[in-house]
C-alpha positions as CSV (number, residue, x, y, z in Angstrom):
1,X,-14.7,4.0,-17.7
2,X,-18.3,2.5,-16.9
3,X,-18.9,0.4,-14.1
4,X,-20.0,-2.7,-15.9
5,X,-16.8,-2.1,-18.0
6,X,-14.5,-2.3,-15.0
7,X,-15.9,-4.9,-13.1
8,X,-15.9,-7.1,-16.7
9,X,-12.4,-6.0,-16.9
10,X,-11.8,-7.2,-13.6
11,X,-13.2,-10.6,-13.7
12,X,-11.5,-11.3,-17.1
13,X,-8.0,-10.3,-15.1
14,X,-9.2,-12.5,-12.0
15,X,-9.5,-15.4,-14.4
16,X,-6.7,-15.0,-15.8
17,X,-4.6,-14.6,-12.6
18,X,-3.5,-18.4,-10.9
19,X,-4.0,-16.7,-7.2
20,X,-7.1,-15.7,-7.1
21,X,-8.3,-13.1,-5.3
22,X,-11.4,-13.3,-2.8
23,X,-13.7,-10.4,-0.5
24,X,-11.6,-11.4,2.6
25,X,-9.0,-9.7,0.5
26,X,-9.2,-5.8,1.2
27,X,-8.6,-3.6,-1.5
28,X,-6.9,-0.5,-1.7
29,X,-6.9,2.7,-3.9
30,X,-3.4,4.0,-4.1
31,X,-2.4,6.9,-5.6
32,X,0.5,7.9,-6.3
33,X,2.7,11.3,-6.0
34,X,6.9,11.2,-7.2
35,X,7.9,14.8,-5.7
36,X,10.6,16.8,-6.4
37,X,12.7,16.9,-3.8
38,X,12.6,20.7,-4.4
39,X,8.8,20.9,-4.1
40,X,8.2,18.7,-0.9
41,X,8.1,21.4,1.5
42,X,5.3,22.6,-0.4
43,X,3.4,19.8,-1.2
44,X,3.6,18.7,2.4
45,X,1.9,22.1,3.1
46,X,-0.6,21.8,0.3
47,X,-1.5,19.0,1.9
48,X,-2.2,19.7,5.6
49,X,-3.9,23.0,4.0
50,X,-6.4,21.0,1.9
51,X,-6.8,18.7,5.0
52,X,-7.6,21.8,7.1
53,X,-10.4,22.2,4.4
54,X,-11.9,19.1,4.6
55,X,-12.2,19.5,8.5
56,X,-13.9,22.9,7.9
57,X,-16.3,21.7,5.3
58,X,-16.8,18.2,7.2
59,X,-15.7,15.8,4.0
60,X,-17.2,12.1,4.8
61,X,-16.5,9.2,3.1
62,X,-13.0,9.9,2.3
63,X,-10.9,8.6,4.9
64,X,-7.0,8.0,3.5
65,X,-4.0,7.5,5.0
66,X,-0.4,8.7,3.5
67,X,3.2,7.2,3.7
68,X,6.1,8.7,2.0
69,X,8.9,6.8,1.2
70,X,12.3,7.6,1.5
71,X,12.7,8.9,-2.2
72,X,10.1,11.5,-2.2
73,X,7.2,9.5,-3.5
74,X,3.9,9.9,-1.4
75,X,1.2,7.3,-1.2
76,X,-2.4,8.5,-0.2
77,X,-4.1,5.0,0.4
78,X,-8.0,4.7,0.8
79,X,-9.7,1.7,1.1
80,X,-12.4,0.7,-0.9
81,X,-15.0,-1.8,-1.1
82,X,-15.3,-3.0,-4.9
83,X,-14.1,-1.5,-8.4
84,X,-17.2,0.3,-8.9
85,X,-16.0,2.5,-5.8
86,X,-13.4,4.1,-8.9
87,X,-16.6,5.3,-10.2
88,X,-17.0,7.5,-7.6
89,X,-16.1,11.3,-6.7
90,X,-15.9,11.0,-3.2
91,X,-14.4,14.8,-3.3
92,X,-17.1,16.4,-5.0
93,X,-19.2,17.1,-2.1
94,X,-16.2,19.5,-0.8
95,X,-15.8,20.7,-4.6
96,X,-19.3,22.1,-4.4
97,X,-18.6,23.3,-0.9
98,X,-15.1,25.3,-1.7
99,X,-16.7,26.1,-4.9
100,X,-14.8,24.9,-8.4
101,X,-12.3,27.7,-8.6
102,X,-10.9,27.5,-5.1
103,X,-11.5,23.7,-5.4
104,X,-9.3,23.5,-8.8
105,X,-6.8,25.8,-7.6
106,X,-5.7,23.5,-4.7
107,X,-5.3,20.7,-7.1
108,X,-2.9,22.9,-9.8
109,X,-1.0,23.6,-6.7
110,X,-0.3,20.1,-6.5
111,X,0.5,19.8,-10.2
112,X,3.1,22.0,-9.5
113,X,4.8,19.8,-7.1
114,X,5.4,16.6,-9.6
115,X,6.0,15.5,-13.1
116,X,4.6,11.8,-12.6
117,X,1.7,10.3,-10.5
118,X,-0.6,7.7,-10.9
119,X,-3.7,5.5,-9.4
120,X,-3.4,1.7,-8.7
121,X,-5.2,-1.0,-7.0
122,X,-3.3,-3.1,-3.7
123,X,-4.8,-6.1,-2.3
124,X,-4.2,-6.8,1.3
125,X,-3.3,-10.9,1.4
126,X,-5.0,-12.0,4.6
127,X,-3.8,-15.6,4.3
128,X,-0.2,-14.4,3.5
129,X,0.2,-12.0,6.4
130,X,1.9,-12.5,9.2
131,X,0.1,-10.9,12.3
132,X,-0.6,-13.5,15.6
133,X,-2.2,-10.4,17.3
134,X,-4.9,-9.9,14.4
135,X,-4.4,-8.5,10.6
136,X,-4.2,-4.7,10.8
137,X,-2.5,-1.8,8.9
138,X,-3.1,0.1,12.5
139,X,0.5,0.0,14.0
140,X,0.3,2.9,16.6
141,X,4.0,4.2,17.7
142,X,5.1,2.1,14.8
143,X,5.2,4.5,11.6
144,X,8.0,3.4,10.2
145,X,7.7,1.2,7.2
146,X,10.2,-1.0,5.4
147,X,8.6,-2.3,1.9
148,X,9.7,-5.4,0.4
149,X,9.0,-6.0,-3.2
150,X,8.7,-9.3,-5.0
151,X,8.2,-8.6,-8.8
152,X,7.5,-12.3,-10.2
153,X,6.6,-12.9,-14.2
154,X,3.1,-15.1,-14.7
155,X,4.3,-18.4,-15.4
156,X,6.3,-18.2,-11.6
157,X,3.6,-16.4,-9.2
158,X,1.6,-19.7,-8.2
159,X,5.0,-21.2,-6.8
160,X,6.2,-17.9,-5.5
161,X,2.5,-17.6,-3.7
162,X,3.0,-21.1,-2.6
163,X,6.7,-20.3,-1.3
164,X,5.7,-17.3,0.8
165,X,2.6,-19.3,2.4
166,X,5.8,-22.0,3.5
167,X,7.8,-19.3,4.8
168,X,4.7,-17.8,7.0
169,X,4.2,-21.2,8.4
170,X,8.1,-21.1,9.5
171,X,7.3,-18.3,11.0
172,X,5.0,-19.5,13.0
173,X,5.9,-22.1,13.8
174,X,9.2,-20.6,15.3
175,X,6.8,-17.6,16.7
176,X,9.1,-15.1,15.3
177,X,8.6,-11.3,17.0
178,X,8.9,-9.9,13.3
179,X,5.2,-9.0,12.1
180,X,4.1,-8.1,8.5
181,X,1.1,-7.5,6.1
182,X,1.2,-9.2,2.1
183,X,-0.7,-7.1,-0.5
184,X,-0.5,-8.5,-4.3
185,X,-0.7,-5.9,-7.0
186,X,-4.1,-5.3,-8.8
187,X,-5.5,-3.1,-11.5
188,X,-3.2,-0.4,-12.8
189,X,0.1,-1.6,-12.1
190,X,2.6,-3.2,-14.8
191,X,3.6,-6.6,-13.8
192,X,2.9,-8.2,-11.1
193,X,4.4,-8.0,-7.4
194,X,4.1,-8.6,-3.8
195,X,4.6,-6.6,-1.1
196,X,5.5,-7.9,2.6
197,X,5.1,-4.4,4.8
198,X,7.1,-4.4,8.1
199,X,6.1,-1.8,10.6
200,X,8.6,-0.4,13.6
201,X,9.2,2.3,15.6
202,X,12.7,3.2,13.7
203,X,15.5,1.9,11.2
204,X,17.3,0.5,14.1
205,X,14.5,-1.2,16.0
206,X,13.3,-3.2,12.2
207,X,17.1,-3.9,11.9
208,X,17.3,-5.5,15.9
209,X,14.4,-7.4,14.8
210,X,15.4,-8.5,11.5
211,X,18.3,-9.9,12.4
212,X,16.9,-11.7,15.9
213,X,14.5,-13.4,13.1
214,X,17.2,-14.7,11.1
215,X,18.8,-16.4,13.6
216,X,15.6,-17.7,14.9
217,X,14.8,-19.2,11.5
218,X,17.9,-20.4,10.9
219,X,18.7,-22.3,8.5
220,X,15.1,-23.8,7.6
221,X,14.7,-20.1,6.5
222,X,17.9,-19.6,4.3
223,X,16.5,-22.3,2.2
224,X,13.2,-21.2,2.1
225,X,13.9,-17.6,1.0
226,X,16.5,-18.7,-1.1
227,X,14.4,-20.7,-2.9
228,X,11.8,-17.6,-3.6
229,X,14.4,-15.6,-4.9
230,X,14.9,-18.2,-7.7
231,X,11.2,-17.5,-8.7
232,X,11.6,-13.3,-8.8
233,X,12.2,-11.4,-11.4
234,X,13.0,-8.7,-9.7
235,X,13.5,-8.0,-5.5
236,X,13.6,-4.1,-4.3
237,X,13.3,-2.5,-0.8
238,X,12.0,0.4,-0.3
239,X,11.9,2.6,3.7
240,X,9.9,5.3,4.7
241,X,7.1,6.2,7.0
242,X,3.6,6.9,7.7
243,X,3.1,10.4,7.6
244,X,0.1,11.0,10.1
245,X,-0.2,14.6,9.8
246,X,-0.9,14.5,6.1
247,X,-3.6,11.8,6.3
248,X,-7.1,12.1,7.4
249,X,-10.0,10.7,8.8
250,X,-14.3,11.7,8.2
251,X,-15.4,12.1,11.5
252,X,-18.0,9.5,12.3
């Protein structure tokens, strides 16, 4: 697709969409691996192979990082600045280093490693997001991730946008200990959702925190996230981690 054919498509989608979606919103390029849990040995080591590559052949401009969730999907998310960014081959500069063969040949040993994968667009939601300390994805000692997902049809997502924005300002104003990050689907997906992403250092240190928060909320916040739910379509949760060794990072 051409530039000026995404970024149309994009504007006709903002215009559309009751939240709208501003540049203090960062976006992100997700995409998407559904492993078999028969292959992930070996797409893990695909991976940290082609990362070793990138290192050798000093790849810049392609920083992502990766989480895995717990049911074998892998998530390689890279920030970008605009649509016309999906323009962009930010590999090719290591395609012509590697050389095509070698440089395809790394890729159909991915394609051995899944039947289904995808590319999508996440918006972090600054004014959503829940972070005293500052707004950052950054969580060091913290990879593990718990995913809350609120699907929400079109005619529902101003009030549900409204509800979450009430249920931040209960949070702070009980200064609750449990931290998260909002991103709103974008371009690619089917539907629309939200995402709050809690970080901790385990399952049992987001479930000591979890429940410390609901009792500090009370029961100001049983209303307020019962009243959300009535808006959803659809609520999931999803665990899993950041997986540090399969990400990487241009040096600067």
């Amino acid at each position: 697709m051409k530039t000026i054919k995404t970024i149309t498509l994009l504007t006709i989608i903002c215009l559309l969409t009751p939240v709208v979606l501003t540049a203090q919103n960062q976006a992100y390029w997700i995409h998407a691996d559904q492993v078999k849990p028969s292959k992930q040995s070996n797409y893990e080591q695909i991976t940290q192979d082609f990362i070793e590559a990138c290192k050798k052949h000093d790849l810049t401009n392609s920083d992502w990082a990766t989480a895995r969730t717990d049911d074998g999907m892998y998530l390689n998310i890279m920030p970008i600045d605009d649509m016309a960014d999906l323009d962009k081959n930010p590999l090719a500069p290591l395609m012509e280093k590697m050389g095509e063969k070698n440089f395809q040949a790394v890729f159909e040993n991915f394609d051995t490693c899944y039947d289904n994968h995808g590319d999508y667009i996440l918006y972090l939601m600054k004014d959503l997001s829940y972070m005293p300390n500052g707004l950052t994805t950054n969580t060091p000692e913290q990879n593990y991730r718990k995913w809350h997902y609120f699907h929400v049809t079109p005619a529902n997502e101003q009030a549900l946008y409204e509800k979450i924005k009430e249920i931040k300002a209960l949070y702070e104003k009980k200064s609750s200990k449990e931290y998260y990050r909002f991103y709103r689907s974008g371009f690619g997906t089917m539907g629309t959702f939200y995402i709050a992403s809690i970080s901790a250092k385990d399952e049992q240190t987001y479930s000591k925190t979890s429940t410390e928060n609901n009792s500090l909320l009370g029961n100001e916040g049983t209303k307020l996230f019962a009243e959300m739910y009535v808006l959803l379509e659809k609520y999931e949760v999803k665990s899993g981690r950041m997986r540090t060794d399969l990400s990487y990072t241009a040096k600067k």
